[in-house]
KEKE-3310 file (N, C-alpha, C; in steps of 0.2 Angstrom, whole numbers, plus 5000, padded with zeros to 4 digits):
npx = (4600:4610:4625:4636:4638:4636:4648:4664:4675:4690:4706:4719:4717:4707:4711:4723:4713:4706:4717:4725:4736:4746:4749:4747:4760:4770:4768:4770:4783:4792:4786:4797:4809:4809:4809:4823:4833:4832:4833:4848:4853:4850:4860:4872:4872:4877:4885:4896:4897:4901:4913:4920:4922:4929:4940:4947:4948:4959:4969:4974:4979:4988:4998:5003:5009:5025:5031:5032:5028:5018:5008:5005:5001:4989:4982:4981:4974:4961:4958:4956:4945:4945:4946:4960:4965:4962:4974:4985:4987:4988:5000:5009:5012:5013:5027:5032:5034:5041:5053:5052:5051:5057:5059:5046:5036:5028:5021:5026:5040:5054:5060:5058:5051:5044:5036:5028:5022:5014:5005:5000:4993:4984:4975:4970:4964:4953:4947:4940:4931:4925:4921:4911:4901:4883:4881:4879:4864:4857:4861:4857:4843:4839:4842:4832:4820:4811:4807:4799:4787:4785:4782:4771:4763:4758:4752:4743:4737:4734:4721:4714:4709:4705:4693:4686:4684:4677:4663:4659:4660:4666:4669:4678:4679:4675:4687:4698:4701:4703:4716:4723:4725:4732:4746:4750:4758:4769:4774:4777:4786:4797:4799:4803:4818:4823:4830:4837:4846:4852:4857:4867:4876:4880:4886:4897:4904:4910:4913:4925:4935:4936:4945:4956:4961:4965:4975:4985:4987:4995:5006:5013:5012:5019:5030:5036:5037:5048:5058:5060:5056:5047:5041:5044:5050:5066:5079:5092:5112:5124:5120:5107:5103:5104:5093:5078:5068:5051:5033:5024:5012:5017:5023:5015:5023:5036:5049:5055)
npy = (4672:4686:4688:4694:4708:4707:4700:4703:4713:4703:4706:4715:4723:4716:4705:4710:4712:4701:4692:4685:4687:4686:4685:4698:4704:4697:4702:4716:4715:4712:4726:4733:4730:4731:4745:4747:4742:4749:4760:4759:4758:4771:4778:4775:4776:4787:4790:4783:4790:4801:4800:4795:4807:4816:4806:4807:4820:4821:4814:4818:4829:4824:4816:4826:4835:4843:4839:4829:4838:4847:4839:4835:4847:4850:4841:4844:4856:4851:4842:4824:4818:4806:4788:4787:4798:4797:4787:4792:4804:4796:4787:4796:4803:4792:4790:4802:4802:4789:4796:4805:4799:4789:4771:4769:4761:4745:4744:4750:4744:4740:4742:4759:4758:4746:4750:4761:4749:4743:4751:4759:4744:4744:4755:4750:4741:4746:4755:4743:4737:4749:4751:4739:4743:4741:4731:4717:4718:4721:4709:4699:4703:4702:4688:4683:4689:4683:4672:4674:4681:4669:4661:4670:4669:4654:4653:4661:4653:4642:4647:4650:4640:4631:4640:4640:4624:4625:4631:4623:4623:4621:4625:4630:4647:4650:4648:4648:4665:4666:4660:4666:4679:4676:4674:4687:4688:4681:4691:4703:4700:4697:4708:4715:4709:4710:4722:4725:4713:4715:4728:4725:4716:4728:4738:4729:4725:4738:4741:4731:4737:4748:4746:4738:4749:4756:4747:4748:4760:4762:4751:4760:4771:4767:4762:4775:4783:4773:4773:4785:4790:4789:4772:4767:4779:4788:4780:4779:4780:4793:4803:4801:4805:4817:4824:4824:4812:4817:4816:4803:4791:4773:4769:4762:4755:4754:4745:4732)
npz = (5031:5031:5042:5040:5043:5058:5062:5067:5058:5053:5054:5061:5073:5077:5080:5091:5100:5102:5110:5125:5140:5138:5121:5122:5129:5122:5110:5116:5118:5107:5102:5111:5108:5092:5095:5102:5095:5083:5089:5092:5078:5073:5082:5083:5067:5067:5074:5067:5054:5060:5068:5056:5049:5055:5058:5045:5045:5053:5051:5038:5043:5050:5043:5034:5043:5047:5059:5075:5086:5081:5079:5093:5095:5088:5093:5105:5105:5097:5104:5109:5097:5087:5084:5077:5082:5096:5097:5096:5101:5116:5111:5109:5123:5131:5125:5129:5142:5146:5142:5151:5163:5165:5170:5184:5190:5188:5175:5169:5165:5155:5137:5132:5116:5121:5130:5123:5116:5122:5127:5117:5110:5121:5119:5106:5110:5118:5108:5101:5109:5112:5096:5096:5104:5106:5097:5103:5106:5096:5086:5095:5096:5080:5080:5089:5087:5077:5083:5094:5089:5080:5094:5098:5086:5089:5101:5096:5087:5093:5102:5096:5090:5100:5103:5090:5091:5103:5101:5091:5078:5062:5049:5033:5031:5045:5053:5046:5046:5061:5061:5053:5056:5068:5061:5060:5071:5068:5056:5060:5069:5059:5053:5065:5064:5053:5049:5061:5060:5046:5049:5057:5052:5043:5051:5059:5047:5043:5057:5054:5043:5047:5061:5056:5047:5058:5066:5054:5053:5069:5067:5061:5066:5078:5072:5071:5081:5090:5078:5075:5062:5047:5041:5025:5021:5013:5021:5018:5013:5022:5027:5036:5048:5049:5046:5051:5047:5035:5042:5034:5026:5021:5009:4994:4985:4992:4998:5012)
capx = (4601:4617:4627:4643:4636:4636:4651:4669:4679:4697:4712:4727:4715:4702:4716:4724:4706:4704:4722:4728:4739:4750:4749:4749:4765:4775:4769:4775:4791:4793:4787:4803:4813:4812:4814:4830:4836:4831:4838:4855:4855:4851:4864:4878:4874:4877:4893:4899:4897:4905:4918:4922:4924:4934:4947:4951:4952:4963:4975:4979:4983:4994:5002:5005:5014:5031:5033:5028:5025:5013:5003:5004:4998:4983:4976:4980:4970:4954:4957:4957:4939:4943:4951:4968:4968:4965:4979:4991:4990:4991:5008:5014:5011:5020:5034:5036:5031:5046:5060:5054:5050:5060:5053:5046:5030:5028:5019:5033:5046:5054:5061:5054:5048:5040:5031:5024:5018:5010:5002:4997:4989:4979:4973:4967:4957:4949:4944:4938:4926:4921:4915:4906:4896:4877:4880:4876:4858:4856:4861:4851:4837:4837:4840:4826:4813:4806:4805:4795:4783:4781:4777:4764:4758:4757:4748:4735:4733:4731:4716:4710:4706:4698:4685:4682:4681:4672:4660:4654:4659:4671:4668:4683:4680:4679:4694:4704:4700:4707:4723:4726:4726:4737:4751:4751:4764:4774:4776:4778:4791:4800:4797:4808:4822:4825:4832:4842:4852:4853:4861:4870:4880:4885:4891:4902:4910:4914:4919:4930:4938:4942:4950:4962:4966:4967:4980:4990:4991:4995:5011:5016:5014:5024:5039:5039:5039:5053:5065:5061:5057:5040:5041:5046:5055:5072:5084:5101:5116:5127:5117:5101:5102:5106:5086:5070:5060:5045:5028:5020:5012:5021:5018:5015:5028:5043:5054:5060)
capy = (4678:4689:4690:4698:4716:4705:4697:4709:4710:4702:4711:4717:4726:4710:4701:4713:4712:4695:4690:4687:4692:4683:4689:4707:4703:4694:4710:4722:4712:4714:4735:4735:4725:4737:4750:4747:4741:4758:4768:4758:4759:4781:4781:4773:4775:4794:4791:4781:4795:4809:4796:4793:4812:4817:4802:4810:4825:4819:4806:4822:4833:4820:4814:4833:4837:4842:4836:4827:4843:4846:4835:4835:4853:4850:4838:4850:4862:4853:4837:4818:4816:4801:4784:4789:4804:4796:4783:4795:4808:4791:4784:4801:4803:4785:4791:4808:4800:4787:4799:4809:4799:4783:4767:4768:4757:4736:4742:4756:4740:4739:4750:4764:4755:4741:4754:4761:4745:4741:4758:4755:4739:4744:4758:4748:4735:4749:4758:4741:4738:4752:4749:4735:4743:4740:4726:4711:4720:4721:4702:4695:4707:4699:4682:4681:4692:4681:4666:4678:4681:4662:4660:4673:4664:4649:4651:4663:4647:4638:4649:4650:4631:4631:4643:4636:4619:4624:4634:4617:4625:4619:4629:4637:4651:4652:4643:4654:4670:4667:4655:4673:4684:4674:4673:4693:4691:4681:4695:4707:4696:4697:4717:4719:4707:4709:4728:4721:4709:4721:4734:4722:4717:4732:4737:4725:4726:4743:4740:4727:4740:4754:4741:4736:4755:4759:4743:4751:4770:4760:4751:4768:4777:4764:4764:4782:4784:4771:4773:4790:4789:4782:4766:4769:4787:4786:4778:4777:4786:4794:4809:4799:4808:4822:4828:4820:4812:4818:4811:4802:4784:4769:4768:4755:4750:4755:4740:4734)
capz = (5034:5030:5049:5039:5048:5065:5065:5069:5051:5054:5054:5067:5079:5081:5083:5098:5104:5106:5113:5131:5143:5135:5117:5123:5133:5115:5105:5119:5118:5100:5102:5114:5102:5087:5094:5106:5088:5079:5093:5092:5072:5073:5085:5079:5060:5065:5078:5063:5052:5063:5067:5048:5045:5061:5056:5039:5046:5057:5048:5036:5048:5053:5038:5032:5049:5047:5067:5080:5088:5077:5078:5098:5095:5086:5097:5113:5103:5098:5104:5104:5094:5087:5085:5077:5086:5103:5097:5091:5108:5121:5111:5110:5130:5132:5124:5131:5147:5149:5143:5157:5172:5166:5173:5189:5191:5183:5170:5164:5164:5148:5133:5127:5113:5124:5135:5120:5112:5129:5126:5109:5110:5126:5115:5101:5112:5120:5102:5097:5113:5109:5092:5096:5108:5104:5091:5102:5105:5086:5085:5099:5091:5076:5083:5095:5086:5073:5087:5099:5083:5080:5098:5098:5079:5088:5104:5092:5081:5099:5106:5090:5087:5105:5101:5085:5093:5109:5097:5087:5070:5059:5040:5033:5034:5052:5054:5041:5049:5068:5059:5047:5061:5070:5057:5061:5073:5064:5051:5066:5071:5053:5053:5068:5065:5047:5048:5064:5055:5040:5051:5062:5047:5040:5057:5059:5039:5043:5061:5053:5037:5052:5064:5049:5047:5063:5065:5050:5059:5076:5065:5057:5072:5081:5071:5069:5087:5091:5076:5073:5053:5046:5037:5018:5022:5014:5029:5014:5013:5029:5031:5034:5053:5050:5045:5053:5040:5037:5044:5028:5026:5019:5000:4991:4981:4996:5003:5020)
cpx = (4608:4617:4634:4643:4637:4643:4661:4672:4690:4703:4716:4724:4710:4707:4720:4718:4706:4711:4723:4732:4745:4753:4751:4758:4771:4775:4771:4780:4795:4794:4793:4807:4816:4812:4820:4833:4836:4833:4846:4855:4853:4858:4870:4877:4876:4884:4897:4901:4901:4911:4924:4926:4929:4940:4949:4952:4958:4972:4978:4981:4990:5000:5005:5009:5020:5034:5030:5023:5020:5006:5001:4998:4992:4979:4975:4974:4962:4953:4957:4949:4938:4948:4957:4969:4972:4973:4986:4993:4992:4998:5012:5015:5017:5027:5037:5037:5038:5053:5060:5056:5057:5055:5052:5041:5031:5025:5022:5038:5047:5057:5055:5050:5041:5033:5024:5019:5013:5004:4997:4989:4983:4973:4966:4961:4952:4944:4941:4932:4921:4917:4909:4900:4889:4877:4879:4867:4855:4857:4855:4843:4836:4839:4834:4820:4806:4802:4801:4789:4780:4781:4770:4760:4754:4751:4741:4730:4730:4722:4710:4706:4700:4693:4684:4677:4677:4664:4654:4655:4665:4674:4676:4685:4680:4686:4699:4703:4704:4716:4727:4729:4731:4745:4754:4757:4769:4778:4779:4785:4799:4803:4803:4814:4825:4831:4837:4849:4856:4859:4867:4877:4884:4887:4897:4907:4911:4916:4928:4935:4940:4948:4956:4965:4966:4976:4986:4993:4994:5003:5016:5017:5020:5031:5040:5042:5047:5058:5066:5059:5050:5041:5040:5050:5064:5079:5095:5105:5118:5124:5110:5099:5103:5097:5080:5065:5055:5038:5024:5020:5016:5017:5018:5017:5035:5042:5054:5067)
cpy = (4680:4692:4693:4703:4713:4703:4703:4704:4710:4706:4713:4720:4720:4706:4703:4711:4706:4691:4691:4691:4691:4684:4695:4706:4703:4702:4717:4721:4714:4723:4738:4733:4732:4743:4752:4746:4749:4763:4767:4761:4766:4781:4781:4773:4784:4793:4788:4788:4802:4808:4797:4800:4816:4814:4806:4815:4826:4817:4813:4826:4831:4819:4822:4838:4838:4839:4835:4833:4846:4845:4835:4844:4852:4845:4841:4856:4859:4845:4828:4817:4810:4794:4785:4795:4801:4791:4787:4800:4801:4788:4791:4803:4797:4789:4796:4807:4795:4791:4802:4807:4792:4776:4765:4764:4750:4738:4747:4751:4739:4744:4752:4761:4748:4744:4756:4757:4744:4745:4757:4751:4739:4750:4755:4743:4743:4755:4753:4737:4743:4755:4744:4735:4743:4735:4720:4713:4717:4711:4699:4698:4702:4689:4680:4684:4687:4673:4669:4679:4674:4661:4662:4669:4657:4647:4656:4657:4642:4640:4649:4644:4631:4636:4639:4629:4619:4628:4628:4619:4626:4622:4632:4642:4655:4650:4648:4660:4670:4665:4663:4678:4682:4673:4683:4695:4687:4687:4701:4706:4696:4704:4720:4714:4708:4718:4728:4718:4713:4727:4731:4720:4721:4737:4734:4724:4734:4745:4738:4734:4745:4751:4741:4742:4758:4754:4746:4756:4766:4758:4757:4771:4772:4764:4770:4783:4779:4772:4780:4792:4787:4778:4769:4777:4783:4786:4776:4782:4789:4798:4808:4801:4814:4827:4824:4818:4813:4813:4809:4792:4781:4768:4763:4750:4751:4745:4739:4734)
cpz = (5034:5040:5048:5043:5056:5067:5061:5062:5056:5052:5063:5073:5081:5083:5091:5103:5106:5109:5121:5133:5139:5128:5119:5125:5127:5112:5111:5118:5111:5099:5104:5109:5095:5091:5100:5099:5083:5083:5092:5084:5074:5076:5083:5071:5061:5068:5071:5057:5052:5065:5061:5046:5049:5059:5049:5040:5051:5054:5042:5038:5049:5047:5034:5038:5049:5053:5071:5085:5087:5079:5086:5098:5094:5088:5105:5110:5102:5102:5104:5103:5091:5085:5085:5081:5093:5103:5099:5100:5115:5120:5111:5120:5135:5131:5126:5141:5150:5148:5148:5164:5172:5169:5181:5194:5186:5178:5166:5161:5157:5145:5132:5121:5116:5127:5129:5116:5117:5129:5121:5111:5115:5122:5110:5106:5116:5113:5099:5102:5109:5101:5090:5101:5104:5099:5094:5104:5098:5084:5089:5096:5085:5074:5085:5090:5082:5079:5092:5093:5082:5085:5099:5093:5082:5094:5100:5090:5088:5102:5101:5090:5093:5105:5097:5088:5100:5106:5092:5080:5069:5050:5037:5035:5042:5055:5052:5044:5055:5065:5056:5051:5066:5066:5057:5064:5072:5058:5056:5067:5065:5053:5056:5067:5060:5046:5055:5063:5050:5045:5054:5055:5045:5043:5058:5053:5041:5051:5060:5047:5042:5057:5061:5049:5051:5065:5061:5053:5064:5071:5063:5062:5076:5080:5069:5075:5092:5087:5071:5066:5054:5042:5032:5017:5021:5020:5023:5016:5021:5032:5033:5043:5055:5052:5051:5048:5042:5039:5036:5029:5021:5012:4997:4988:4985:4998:5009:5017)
residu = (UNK:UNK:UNK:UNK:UNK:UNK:UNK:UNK:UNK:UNK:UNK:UNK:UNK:UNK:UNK:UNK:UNK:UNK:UNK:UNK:UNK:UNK:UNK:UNK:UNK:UNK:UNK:UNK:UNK:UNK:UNK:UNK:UNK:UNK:UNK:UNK:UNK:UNK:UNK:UNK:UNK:UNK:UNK:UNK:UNK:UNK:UNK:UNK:UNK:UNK:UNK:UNK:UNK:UNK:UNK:UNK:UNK:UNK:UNK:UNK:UNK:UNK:UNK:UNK:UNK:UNK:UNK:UNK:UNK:UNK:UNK:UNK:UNK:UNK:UNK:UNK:UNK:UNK:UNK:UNK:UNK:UNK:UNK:UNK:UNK:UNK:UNK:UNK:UNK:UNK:UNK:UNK:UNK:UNK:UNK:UNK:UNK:UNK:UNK:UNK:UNK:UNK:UNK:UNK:UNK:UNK:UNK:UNK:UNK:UNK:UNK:UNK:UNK:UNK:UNK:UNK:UNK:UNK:UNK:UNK:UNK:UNK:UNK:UNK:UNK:UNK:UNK:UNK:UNK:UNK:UNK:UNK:UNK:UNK:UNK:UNK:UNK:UNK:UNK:UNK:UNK:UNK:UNK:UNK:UNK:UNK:UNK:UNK:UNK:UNK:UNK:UNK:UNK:UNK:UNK:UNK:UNK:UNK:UNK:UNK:UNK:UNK:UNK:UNK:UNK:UNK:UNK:UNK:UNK:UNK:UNK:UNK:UNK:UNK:UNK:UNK:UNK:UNK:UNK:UNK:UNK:UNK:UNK:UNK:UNK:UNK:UNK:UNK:UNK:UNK:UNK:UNK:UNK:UNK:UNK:UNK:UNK:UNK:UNK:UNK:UNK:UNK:UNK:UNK:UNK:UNK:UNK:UNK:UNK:UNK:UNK:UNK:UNK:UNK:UNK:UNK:UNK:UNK:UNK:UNK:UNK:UNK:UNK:UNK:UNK:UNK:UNK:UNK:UNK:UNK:UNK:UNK:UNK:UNK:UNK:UNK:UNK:UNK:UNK:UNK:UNK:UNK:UNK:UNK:UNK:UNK:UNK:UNK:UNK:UNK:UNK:UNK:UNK:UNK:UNK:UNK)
# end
């Protein structure tokens, strides 16, 4: 007697079906899993994006500014919208800020030069918080996911066995059908960590390539701000006070 028509064909909903609380609980955790992971990747693959286009709008503004004033202008006008800006309006604030008041609090003590580095540097840790926000989600995601899958696989292949063996029938076929279905949330498990990783990565290498040239604008603003000039701007000859060199970055075959 053919019992193929009697008995439920295998696959991801028999499987739901015959799972505990327990199950249900692993694969709700996993549902959460991707997508807190797919809301951070949309989010930050778009802030990175508007970020990226903002900075170059910015940095040549900057670099094509005949004066600080300038450039102070054009962040009173639309803003600091992003890294170099906010860096560039906080050191410019320092600096206009100790000619004015001089130092009258412990955390003004120091030159002018000192203040601003102070300034600076609290700048950049605060721009480099915040690009690693949602990247330890994105790791722990694709740490834990595949091991949350092999738990689920394992207590399937567990509940499984005990039917079979409270059942009194050992065939393959029975066997291999509850074991198969059970291997589902391993893959599940795979599904959600692998596009985790993948994004977690190439967050962090293009955290890493902005930091670097955030670091370089931070040096160049620095020494513009302290000795007046920017690094590779001709400093020869007696008339070298007479002008303000212009704002432009260090080229690549200039000297100290």
């Amino acid at each position: 007697m053919d019992t193929s028509a009697a008995s439920p064909a295998p696959g991801f909903g028999h499987f739901i079906a015959q799972s505990d609380a327990i199950g249900h609980t692993l694969l709700g955790l996993l549902v959460l899993m991707s997508i807190a992971s797919w809301a951070i990747i949309a989010a930050k693959g778009a802030t990175q994006a508007l970020r990226a286009r903002r900075s170059r709008a910015f940095l040549d503004q900057f670099w094509n500014a005949s004066t600080l004033d300038q450039v102070q202008h054009e962040i009173n006008t639309h803003g600091a919208r992003d890294p170099f800006s906010h860096l560039a309006a906080h050191a410019l604030h320092a600096q206009a800020h100790h000619a004015r008041h001089g130092v009258q609090r412990l955390a003004e003590t120091g030159s002018a030069a000192d203040f601003i580095t102070r300034t600076i540097k609290k700048v950049l840790d605060e721009e480099t918080t915040r690009f690693e926000a949602g990247l330890t989600t994105l790791a722990t995601v694709g740490a834990t996911a595949p091991f949350v899958g092999l738990f689920g696989t394992v207590w399937g292949v567990y509940h499984a066995l005990l039917a079979i063996g409270s059942g009194g029938a050992g065939t393959l076929d029975q066997v291999a059908g509850p074991v198969g279905e059970a291997l589902i949330m391993t893959g599940i498990g795979l599904a959600v960590a692998i596009p985790a990783v993948v994004a977690y990565n190439a967050f962090t290498r293009s955290n890493r390539v902005l930091s670097a040239k955030l670091d370089a604008f931070a040096f160049e603003l620095h020494s513009f701000l302290t000795m007046g000039e920017a690094l590779g701007a001709d400093t020869q000859g007696p008339a070298r006070h007479a002008t303000p060199a212009p704002l432009r970055p260090v080229s690549a075959g200039s000297t100290a």
